[in-house]
N, C-alpha and C positions, 0 to 999 in steps of 0.2 A: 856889493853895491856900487864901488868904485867903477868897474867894468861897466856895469849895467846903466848906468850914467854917462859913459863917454858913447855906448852905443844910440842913446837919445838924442845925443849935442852934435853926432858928428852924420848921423844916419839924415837921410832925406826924407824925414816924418813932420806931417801935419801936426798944427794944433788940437786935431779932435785923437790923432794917436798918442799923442802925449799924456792927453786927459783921463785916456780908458788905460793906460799903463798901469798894469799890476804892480805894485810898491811890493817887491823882493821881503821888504822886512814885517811885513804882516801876515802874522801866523792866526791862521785859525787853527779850529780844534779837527778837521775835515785835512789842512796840509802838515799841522806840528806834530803828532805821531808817529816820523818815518825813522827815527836812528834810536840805540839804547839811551843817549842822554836825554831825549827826551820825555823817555821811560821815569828814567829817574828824576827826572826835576816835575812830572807831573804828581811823583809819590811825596816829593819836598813840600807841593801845594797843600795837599794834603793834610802833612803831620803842619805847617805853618798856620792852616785853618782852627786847628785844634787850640788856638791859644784865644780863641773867642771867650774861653773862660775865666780869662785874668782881662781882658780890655774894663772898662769901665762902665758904671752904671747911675751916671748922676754924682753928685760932689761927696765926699768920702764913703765909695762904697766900689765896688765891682760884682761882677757875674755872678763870678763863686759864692758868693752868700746866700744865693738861693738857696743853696743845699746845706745853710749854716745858721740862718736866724730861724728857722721852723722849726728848726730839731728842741727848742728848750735852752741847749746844752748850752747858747754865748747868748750874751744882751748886748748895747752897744751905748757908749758914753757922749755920743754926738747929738744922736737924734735931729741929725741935719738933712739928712735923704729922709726926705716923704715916704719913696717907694719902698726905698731899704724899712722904717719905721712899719710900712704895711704889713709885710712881710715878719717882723716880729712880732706883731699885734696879730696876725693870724688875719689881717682883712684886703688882702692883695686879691685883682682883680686881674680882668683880661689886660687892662690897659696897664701892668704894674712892669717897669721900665727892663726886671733882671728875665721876668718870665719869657716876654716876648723875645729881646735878648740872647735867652738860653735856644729859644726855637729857630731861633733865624741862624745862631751858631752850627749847631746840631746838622740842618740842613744844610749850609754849608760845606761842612765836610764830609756829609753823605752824597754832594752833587759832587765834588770834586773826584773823591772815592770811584763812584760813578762812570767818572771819564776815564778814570785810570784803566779801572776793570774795563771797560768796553773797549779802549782803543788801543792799551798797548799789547793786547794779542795778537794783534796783525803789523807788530813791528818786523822788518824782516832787513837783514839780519840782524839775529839777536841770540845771544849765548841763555839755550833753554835755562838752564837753571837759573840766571839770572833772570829772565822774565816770572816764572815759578814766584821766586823767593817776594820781586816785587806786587805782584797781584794777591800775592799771601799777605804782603804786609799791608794792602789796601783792604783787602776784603776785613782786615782783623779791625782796622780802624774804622772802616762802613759797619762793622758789628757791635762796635762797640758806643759810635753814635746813637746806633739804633738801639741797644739796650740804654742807654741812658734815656732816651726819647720814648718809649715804652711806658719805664717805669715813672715816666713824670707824667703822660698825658693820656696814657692807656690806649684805645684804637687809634690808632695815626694812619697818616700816608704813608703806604711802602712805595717808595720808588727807587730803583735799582736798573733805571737806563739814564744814560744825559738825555736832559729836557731842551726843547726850545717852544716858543709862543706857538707853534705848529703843530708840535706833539700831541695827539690824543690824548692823552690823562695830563694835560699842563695845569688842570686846576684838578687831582686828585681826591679821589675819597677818602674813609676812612677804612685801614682795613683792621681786621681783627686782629686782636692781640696774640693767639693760636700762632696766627702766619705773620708774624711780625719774629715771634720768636722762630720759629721755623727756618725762617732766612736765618738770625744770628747764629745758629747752630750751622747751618749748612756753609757760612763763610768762614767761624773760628776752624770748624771740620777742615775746611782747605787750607786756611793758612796751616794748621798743624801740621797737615802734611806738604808745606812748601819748601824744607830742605832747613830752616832758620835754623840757626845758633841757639844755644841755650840763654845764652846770656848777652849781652850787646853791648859793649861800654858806651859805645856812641850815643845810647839812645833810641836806636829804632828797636823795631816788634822784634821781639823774641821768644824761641818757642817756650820758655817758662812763660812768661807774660800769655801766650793764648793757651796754655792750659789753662793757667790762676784764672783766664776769666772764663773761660768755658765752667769750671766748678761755680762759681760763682753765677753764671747764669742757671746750672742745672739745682742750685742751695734755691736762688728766687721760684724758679720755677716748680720747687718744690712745698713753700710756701704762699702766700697769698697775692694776686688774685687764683691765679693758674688751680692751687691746690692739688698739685700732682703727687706729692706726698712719698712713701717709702722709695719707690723706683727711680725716683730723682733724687732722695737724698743719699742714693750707692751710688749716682751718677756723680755725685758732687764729690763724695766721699774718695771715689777712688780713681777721680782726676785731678784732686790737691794731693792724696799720693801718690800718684805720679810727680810732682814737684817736690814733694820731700823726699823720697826714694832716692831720688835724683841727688837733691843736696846732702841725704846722708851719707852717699858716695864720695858726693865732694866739696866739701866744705871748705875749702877757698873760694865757691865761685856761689855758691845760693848757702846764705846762712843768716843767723839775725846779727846784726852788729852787736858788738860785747858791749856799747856803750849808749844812751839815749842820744847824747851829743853828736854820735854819726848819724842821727838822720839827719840831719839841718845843716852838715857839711860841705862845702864844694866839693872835696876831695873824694867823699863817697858818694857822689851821683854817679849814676847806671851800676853801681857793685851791690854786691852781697845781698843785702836785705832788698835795695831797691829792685826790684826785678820790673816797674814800668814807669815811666816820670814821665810827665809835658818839660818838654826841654825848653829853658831859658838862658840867655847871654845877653847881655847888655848891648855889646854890639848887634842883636836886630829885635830882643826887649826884653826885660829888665823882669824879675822876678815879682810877680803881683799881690805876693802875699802881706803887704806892709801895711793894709789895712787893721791886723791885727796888733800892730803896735801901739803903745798907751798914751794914750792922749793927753800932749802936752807936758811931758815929763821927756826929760833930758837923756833917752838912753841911746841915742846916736851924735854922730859926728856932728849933726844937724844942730844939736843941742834939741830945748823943746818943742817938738812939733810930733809928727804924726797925727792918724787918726780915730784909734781907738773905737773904731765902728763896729770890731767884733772882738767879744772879751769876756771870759768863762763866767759863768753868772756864779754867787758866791757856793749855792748849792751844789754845784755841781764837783766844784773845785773839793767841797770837805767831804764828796761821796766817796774820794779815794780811802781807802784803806790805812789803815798807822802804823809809819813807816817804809810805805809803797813809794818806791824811789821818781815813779811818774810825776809825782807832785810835789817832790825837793826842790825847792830852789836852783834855776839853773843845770838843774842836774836832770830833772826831766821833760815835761812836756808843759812845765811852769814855770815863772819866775817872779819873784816878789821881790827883789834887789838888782840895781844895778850899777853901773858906772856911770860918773855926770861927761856926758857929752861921749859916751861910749868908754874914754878910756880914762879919766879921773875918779875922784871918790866915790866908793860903795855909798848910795844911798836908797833908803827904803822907800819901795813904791805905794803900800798903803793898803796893796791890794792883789790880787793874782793876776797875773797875765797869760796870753801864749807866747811858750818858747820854742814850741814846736817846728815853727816856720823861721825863725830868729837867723840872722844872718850874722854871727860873729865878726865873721873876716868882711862884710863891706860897712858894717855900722860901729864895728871897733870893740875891744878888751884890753885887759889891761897887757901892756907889754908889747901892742901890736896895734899899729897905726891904720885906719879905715880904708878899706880900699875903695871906699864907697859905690862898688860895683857889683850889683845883688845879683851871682849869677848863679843863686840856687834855682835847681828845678824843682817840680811840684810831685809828688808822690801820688800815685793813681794804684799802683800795686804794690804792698812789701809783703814779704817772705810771712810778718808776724799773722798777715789775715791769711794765707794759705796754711799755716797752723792751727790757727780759728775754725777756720770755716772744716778742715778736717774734724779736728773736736768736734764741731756741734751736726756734722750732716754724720758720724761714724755712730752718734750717740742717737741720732734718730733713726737708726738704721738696727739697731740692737741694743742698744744700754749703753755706760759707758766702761768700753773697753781698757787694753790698756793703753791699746796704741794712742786712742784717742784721749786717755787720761795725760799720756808723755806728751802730746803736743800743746792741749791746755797748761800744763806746768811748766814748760819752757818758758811760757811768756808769765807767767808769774815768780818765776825761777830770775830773770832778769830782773824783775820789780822790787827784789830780794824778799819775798813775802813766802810763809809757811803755807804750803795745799797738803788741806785733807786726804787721808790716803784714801786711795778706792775705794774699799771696801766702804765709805762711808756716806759714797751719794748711790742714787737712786738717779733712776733714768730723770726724771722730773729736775732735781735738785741739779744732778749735773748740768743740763740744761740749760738754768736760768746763771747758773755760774759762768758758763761760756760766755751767755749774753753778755752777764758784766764784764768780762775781760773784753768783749767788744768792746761795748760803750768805754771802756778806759783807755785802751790801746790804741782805737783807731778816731779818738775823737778828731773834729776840724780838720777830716780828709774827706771832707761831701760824701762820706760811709753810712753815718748812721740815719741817716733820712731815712732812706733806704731799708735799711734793717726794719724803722719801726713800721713802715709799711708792708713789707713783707712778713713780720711775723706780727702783725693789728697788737702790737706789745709794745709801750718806752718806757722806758729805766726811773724810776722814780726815787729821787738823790735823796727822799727822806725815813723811804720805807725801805731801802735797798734793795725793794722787791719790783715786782712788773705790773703796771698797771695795762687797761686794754690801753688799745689809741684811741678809739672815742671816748670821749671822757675824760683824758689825763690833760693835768692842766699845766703848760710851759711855764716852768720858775721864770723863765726871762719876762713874759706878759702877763702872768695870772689870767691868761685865758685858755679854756678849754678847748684841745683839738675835737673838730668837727668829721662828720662820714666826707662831708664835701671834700675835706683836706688831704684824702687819701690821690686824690688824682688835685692837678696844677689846672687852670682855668688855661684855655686856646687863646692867644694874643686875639683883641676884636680886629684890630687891623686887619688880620690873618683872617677870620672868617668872612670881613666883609669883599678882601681881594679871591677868597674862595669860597661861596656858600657851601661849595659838596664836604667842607669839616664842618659845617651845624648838622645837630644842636650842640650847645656848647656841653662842654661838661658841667654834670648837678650837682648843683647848689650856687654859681655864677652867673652872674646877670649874661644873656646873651647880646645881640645886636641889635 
């Protein structure tokens, strides 16, 4: 810039050549894809987009609860977000703050995704394998958008080139859900084959990470709406073992943590169990999970504060099991005790919380002063649903085996709890048993939404049995989930900036 500046001052140029002078430091998206670093910094946009999910959504509430006040499984102690309240109440609209939100996020990181795919193929020069690895790690995160986006709103816009107001499809249809999945296969398929590492301490895509979700897309697409059934449940079955194969091999590097305490660790983010996190650091933002801390009780540096917006409702907490170490105090993925002001006297909180997300080391314990720097990441994949999802897609595929009985036990084997031996379930019984190790294992990880859409089943904390989803009434609201609730209402904003997404999704008021 320095150069190009003295050639202005000192050259014999008019005022009108001054005016039209290209500015050296303005990058568009047509001059910024000529070197590898800008490969990589267009993949940073990317994975930095993806934290759409912790920003915020009205006064104590964020994104992420979209996929946590519907479930039943939390209620919330505030009742100060309108939106957030809709949303537990089951009467959220187009206009409700997290939905729209969630879509404008989504989108997002499938434009950015987008540019990557499209332009850093014509970087030149560039070390092929490096180009590979990063077009693999875009395509996994445009896959994985768009499976989220699927499953919340059912036919969407596929778009899979960068837009601009000129573009022919710039206000897009809707396309089918068929070819909505079709693309996420066809981009998890390339990143698996893009060279990646098993495992990634840093934090980017790794190839366990695009197995676990390839199963996981071929478990939904086996279940409902799709209903593709047996052929997808050997699809799901024998590319989560591929991930256990893999860690049975090597168990330093993919395994579950011996302790509940390592998941909510700094020290074990991107190891072992985690195989895919939204990465957070304080230095460019701060872990978003503190919504679930209990409101107005002293268990940080802070003393009393927090929001306590999302918080296990009582039913849910006593459907664990006696003596299932998940629901121990502090010990699993609850706590009912804590320290005043993090690291002073043990005092009882009155009632269950999450500890799941609990940040020891920045809110303080005893013996160890707060760093007050929340730099956990958010858990998107662990090892524990790749044993899951074995179990139950191996069991739908023939009974239950044994291989699939040893992956079910693992994660009950940790909870220190006694399983029936084989011999004693039935294809049926084993089944609804996985489910519940879902429902307990993977709660307040925007998991079981999910589930109970894809299999029109949720866990019913009285009957320990499965009710449909129509019909089943959320402990949090006493209101009955609706046909409507299986699909998320289209932001009206969004339809009225595009009519080609109406009609709205039914049972929502349209525009």
């Amino acid at each position: 810039m320095v150069v190009s500046g003295a050639i202005v001052l000192l050259g014999p140029v008019g005022c009108s050549d001054f005016l039209v002078e290209k500015a050296p430091s303005n990058l568009t998206p047509d001059n910024f894809y000529t070197i590898p670093d800008h490969a990589e910094a267009a993949l940073a946009a990317v994975y930095d987009n993806l934290r759409f999910f912790g920003n915020g959504a009205g006064i104590f509430s964020s994104n992420w609860q979209l996929l946590e006040a519907v479930t039943g499984t939390s209620t919330t102690e505030t009742a100060q977000n309108s939106d957030l309240n809709n949303l537990y109440g089951l009467v959220y609209d187009g206009n409700t703050a997290h939905v729209v939100n969630y879509w404008n996020g989504l989108y997002r990181v499938i434009a950015q995704a987008n540019q990557t795919i499209d332009k850093v193929p014509g970087i030149t020069p560039m070390d092929a394998a490096q180009k590979t690895k990063i077009l693999g790690e875009a395509r996994f995160l445009r896959a994985t958008a768009y499976f989220t986006a699927v499953r919340l709103w059912g036919d969407i816009p596929l778009v899979t080139k960068p837009q601009t107001i000129n573009s022919e499809d710039f206000q897009p249809k809707r396309s089918s859900q068929e070819d909505v999945y079709k693309l996420i296969i066809e981009d998890l398929t390339a990143a698996e084959a893009a060279g990646l590492a098993w495992m990634d301490v840093s934090g980017r895509v790794n190839l366990a990470a695009v197995k676990s979700q390839l199963a996981r897309v071929y478990l939904t697409m086996a279940g409902q709406p799709l209903n593709k059934g047996a052929a997808y449940y050997k699809l799901a079955a024998d590319k989560s073992l591929e991930v256990i194969t893999y860690a049975n091999a090597n168990p330093s590097t993919i395994n579950l943590f011996s302790t509940y305490e390592d998941v909510h660790k700094e020290s074990t983010k991107n190891r072992l169990e985690h195989i895919y996190m939204l990465q957070y650091n304080t230095l460019v933002a701060s872990n978003p999970m503190d919504n679930m801390y209990p409101n107005f009780k002293p268990v940080t540096y802070n003393g009393p504060g927090g929001t306590g917006s999302t918080v296990p409702t009582p039913a849910f907490y006593k459907s664990y099991e006696a003596g299932d170490l998940r629901a121990k105090d502090q010990v699993g993925y609850f706590y009912t005790t804590y320290y005043t002001n993090g690291t002073g006297a043990q005092f009882d909180l009155n009632a269950p919380y999450i500890f799941k997300h609990f940040n020891r080391t920045a809110n303080g314990t005893p013996g160890a002063t707060a760093t007050r720097n929340n730099n956990l990441n958010v858990p998107q994949i662990r090892y524990a649903e790749v044993l899951l999802m074995y179990a139950e897609a191996q069991n739908e595929v023939g009974g239950p085996t044994q291989a699939a009985y040893d992956s079910f036990k693992r994660i009950r084997d940790r909870a220190q709890l006694t399983t029936p031996a084989l011999g004693t379930y039935t294809q049926a019984s084993f089944r609804e048993a996985v489910w519940r190790e879902r429902w307990h294992e993977l709660c307040y990880e925007q998991i079981t939404w999910f589930d109970m859409v894809r299999l029109r089943k949720v866990y019913n904390e009285t009957t320990n049995g499965f009710d449909n989803f129509v019909g089943h009434v959320n402990q949090s609201s006493k209101q009955a989930l609706q046909e409507k609730h299986l699909l998320f209402p289209i932001g009206r904003q969004e339809m009225l900036n595009n009519p080609n997404l109406r009609p709205q999704n039914p049972g929502y008021p349209g525009v």
